[in-house]
C-alpha positions in Angstrom: -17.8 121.7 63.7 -16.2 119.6 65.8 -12.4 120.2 66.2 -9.9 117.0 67.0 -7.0 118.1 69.2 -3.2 116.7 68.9 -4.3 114.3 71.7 -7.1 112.8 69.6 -5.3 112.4 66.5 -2.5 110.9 68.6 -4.9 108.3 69.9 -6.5 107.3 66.6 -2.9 106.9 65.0 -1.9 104.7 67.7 -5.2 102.9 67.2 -4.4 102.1 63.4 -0.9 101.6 63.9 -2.3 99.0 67.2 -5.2 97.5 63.9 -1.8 97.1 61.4 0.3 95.4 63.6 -3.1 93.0 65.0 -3.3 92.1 61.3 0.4 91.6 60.6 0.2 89.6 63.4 -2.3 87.1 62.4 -1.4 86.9 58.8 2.4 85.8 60.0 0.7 83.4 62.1 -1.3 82.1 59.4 1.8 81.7 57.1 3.7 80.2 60.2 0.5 77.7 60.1 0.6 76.8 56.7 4.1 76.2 56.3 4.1 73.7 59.5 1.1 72.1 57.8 3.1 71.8 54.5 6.1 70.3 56.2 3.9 68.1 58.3 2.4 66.8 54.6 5.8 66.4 52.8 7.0 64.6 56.2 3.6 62.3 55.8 4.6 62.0 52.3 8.1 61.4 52.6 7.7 58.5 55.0 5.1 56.6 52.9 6.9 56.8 49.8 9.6 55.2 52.0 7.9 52.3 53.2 6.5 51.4 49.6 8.0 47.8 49.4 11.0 47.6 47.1 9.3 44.7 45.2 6.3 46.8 44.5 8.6 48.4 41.6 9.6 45.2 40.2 7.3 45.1 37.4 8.7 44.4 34.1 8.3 47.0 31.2 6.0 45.9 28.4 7.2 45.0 25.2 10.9 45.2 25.9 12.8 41.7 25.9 15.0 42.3 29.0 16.5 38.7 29.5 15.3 38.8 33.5 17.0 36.3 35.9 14.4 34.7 38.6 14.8 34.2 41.4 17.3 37.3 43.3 15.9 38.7 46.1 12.9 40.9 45.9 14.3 43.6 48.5 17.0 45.2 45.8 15.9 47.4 43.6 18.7 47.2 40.7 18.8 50.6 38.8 20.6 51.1 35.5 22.7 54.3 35.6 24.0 55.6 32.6 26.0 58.4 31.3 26.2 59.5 28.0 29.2 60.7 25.4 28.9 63.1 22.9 26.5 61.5 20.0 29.0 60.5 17.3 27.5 60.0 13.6 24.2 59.4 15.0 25.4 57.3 17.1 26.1 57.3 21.6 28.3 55.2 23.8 27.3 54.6 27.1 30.7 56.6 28.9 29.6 55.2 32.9 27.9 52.1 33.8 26.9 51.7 37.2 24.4 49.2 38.7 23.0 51.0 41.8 21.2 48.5 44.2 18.5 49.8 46.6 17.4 48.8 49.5 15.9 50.2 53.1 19.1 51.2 54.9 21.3 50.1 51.8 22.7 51.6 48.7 25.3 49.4 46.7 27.2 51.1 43.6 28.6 48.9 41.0 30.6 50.1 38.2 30.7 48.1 35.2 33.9 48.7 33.2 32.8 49.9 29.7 35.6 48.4 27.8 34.9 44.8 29.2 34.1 41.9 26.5 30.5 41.1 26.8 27.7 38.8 24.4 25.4 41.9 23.3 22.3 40.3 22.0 21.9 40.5 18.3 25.2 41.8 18.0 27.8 39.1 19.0 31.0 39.9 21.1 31.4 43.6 21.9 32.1 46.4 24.5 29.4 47.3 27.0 30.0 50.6 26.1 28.9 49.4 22.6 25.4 48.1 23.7 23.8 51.6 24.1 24.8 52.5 20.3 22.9 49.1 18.8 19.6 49.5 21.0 19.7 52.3 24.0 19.2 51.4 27.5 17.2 48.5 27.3 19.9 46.7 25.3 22.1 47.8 27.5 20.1 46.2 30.5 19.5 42.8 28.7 23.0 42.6 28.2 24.2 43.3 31.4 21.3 41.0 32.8 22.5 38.0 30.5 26.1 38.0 30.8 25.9 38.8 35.0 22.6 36.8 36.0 21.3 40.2 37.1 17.2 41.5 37.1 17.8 45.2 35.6 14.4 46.2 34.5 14.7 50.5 35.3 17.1 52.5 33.9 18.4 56.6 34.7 20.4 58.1 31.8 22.0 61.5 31.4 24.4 63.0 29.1 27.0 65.2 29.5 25.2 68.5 29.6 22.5 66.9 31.3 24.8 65.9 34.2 26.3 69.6 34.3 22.8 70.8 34.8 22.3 68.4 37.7 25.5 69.1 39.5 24.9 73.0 39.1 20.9 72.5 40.3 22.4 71.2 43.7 25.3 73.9 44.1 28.0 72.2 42.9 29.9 69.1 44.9 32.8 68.9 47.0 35.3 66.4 46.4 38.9 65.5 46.9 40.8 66.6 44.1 44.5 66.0 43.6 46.7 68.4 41.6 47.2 66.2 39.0 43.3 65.2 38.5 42.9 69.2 38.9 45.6 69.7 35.9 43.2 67.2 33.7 39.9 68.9 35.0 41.4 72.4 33.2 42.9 70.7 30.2 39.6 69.3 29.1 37.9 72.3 30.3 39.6 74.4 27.8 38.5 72.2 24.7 35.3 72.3 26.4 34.3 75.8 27.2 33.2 76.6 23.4 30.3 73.9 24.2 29.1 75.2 27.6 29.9 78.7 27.9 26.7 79.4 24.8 24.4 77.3 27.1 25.1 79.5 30.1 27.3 77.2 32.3 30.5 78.3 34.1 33.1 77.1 32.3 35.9 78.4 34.4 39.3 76.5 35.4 39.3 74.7 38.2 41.6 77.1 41.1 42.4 75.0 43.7 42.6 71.4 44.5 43.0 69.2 47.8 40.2 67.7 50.3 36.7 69.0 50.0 37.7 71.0 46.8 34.7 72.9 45.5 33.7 71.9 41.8 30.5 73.3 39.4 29.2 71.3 37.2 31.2 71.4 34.1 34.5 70.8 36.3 32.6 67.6 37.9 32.0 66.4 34.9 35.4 66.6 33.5 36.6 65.2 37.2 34.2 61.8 36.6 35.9 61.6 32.6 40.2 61.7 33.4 41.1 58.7 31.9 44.3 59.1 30.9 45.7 59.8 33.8 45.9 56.4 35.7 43.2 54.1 33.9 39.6 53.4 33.6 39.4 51.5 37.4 40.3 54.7 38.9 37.6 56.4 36.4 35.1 54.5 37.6 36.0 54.9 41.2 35.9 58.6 40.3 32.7 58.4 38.8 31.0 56.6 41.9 32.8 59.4 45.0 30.7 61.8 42.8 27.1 60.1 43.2 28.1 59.9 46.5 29.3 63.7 46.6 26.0 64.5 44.9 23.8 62.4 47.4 25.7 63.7 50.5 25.0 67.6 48.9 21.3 66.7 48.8 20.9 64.9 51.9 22.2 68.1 53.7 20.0 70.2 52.0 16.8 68.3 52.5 15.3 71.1 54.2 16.4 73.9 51.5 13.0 74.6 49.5 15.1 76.0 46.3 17.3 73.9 46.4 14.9 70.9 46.1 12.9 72.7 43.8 15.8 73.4 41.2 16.8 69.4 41.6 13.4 69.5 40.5 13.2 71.1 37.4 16.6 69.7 36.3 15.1 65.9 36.9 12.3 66.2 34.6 14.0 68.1 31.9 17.5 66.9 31.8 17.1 63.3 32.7 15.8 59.7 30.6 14.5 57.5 33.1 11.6 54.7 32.3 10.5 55.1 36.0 7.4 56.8 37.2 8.0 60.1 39.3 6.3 57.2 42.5 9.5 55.2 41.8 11.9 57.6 41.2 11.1 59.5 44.6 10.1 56.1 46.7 13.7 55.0 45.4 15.6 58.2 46.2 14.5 58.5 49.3 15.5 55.1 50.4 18.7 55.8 48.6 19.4 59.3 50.9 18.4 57.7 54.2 20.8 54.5 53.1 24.2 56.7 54.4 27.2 56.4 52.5 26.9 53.7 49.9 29.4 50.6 49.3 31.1 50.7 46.3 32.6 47.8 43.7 33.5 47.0 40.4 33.1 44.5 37.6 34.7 42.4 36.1 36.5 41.6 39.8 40.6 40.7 40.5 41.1 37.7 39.2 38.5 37.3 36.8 40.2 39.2 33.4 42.8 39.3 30.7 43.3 42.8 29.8 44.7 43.5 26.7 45.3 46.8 27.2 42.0 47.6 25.2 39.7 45.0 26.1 39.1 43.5 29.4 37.8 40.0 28.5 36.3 38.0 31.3 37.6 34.6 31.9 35.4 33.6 34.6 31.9 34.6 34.7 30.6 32.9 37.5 32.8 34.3 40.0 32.0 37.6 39.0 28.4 36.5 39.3 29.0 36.0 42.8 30.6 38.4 43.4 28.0 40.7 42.7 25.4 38.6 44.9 27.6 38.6 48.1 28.0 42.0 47.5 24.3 43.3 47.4 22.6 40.6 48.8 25.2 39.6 51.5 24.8 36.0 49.8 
């Protein structure tokens, strides 16, 4: 029988370990292949669900009376963005109305103030705010279309827990918090935290505040609601710094896999959209490489009467174009 030495068993050891690390070797550079073929794919992908044409998306829903105006330019997309209040008696008020206008290299964000005076279709006189209650979104597009001269076909609505789950899918935000708007963040908290804290959100206070304070999504939220703090212009204004804190957080993540993957899952389950998953990402990825968005309001200075509880508008063409010089630079 033959008999192996110390020296041979050395040497077939070191020609295992040489095998092991040979094939550890190649399978990392497989993986290292596949992942560069994967990013050169989503790259290829990203970049021709850029270049779609705007106007390819500007096809009008069937069966839904939408009260179009002809004739804008086709190179804006206009998106309906809505968030949701609590549903009250079976029925849900539209809390933010913003108009976002997408373009290549341009994003426009357009608040609409909820408690201004408009002609709701089928409905008379009423608050905006109002028009989600009688008919849902596409009511409240038709009636923003008829009483601005706007196109609105596509809508993206959330509610509150909806836009919690968002904000928490993407890490939170960071905004500039004042320590008043902080005291009102806690305060509503508070009431709050019975809601969230079953459904597995943080629901804790809010424990600092100043620039580039760091909020979750349940203390975003209640950042984008204070109201009663100053009024409903600076709510709105609040509500539009955090899209942009949200699209800033996602544009710097663009290259974090989980993170993506998490905004993901929270898109298809938390939000209503009557976009395809083509138009949602052609439109979002114009709307990340667009930069930091401008922002407006309607109705504009000078075209009111508030009340103190209504904002009825006196002059409609002016805020008409106001709204065209401001998205189409006409």
């Amino acid at each position: 029988m033959y008999y192996e030495g110390p020296y041979q068993k050395r040497r077939k050891k070191r020609r295992r370990e040489r095998r092991r690390r040979g094939f550890g070797a190649w399978l990392a550079g497989l993986l290292l292949r596949l992942l560069a073929l994967l990013l050169v794919l989503a790259l290829l992908g990203a970049g021709l669900l850029y270049i779609l044409p705007v106007s390819l998306f500007a096809v009008e829903p069937e069966g839904v009376e939408l009260s179009l105006t002809d004739g804008l330019p086709a190179s804006r997309a206009n998106i309906l963005l809505l968030g949701l209040d609590m549903a009250r008696e079976n029925s849900q008020r539209s809390d933010t109305v913003v108009v976002a206008s997408i373009g290549y290299k341009q994003l426009r964000l357009t608040s609409v103030l909820r408690d201004t005076l408009v002609d709701i279709p089928g409905y008379g006189l009423g608050k905006l705010n109002a028009a989600y209650a009688h008919g849902g979104p596409a009511l409240v597009m038709r009636t923003l279309n008829q009483n601005f001269d706007l196109n609105i076909m596509h809508y993206l609505a959330v509610d509150f827990t909806s836009l919690v789950n968002l904000v928490d899918a993407i890490g939170g935000v960071e905004l500039n918090v004042t320590e008043a708007e902080m005291g009102r963040i806690n305060q509503n908290i508070e009431v709050a935290r019975a809601h969230f804290e079953p459904l597995g959100y943080d629901a804790s206070p809010l424990a600092q505040c100043g620039e580039h304070t760091h909020l979750n999504g349940v203390q975003a939220l209640y950042y984008a609601r204070i109201r009663k703090l100053d009024s409903d212009f600076m709510r709105t204004s609040r509500q539009r710094a955090l899209l942009e804190a949200m699209l800033n957080k996602i544009r710097s993540n663009l290259w974090n896999p989980a993170l993506l993957a998490r905004l993901g899952r929270a898109l298809t389950r938390s939000v209503d959209t009557n976009m395809s998953a083509v138009q949602l990402l052609s439109l979002g990825i114009k709307a990340l490489a667009a930069g930091a968005p401008g922002q407006t309001r309607l109705p504009v200075e000078g075209s009111y009467t508030d009340d103190g509880a209504n904002l009825r508008v006196d002059d409609r063409q002016k805020n008409i174009d106001a709204f065209r010089m401001f998205v189409y630079d006409e």
